[in-house]
C-alpha positions in Angstrom: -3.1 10.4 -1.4 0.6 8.9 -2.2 1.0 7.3 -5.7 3.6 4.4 -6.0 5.3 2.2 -9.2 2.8 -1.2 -8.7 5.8 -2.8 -10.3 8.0 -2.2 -7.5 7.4 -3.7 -4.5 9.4 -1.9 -2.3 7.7 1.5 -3.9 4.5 -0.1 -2.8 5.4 -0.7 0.8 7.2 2.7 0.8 3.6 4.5 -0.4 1.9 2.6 2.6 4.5 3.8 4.8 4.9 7.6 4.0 1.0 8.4 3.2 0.0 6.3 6.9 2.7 8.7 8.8 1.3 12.0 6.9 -2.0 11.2 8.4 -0.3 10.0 11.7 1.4 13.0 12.3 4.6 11.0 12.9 7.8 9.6 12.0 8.0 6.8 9.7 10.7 5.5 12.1 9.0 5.3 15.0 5.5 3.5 13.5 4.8 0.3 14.1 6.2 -2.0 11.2 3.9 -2.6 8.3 4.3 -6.2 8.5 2.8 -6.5 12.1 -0.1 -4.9 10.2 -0.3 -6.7 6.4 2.2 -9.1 5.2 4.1 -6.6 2.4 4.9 -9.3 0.1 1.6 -11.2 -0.2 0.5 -7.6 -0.7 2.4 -6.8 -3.2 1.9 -9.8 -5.0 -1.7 -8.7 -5.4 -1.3 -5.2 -6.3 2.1 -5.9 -8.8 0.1 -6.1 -12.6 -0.1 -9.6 -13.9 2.6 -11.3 -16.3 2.7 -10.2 -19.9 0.1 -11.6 -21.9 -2.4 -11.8 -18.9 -4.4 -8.6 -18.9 -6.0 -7.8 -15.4 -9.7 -8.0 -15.1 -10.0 -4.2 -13.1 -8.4 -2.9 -10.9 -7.3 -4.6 -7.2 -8.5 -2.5 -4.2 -6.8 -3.6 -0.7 -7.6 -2.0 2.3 -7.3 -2.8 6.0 -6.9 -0.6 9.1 -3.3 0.5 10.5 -2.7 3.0 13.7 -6.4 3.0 13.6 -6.6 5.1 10.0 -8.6 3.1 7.1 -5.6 2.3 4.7 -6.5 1.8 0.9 -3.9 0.4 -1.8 -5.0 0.2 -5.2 -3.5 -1.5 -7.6 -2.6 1.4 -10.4 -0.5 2.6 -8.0 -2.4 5.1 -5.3 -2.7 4.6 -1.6 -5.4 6.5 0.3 -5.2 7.1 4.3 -8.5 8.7 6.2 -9.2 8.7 9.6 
C-alpha cells in the first residue's frame, strides 16, 4: 500500500506509479505510461477533495486493472496493488 497527498495531483499519479512497479517487480521507467491505462487528470479530479465549503459525501474508491494487477486509488490518499 502507497499513501499519496489527494491534494496533489502529481503525488496521486506518482502513488499509482511506484506502488504498480513494487508489485511489478520493475522499473518505473520502463512501465507502460499511466495514461495509456487511466487518464491521470480526470483521475485526479475525482480523488482531489472537493472545494471549501463542499464537504464530500464518503470516500471515492477508483480502481481499474494496469499490467494486469487490480489497481485501487482511494480518495484519502492510499493506493492498493494485488495481483
Amino acid at each position: 500500500m502507497v499513501e499519496f497527498d489527494p491534494g496533489d495531483p502529481e503525488s496521486i499519479v506518482a502513488g499509482i506509479v511506484d506502488a504498480v512497479s513494487a508489485v511489478a517487480e520493475i522499473d518505473p521507467v520502463e512501465m507502460e505510461p499511466l495514461y495509456r491505462t487511466v487518464d491521470p487528470d480526470a483521475l485526479s479530479g475525482v480523488l482531489r477533495p472537493p472545494n471549501a465549503g463542499r464537504p464530500r459525501q464518503g470516500d471515492i474508491r477508483v480502481s481499474f486493472e494496469m499490467l494486469g494487477l487490480e489497481v485501487t486509488v482511494w480518495s484519502y490518499g492510499r493506493v492498493h496493488v494485488s495481483e
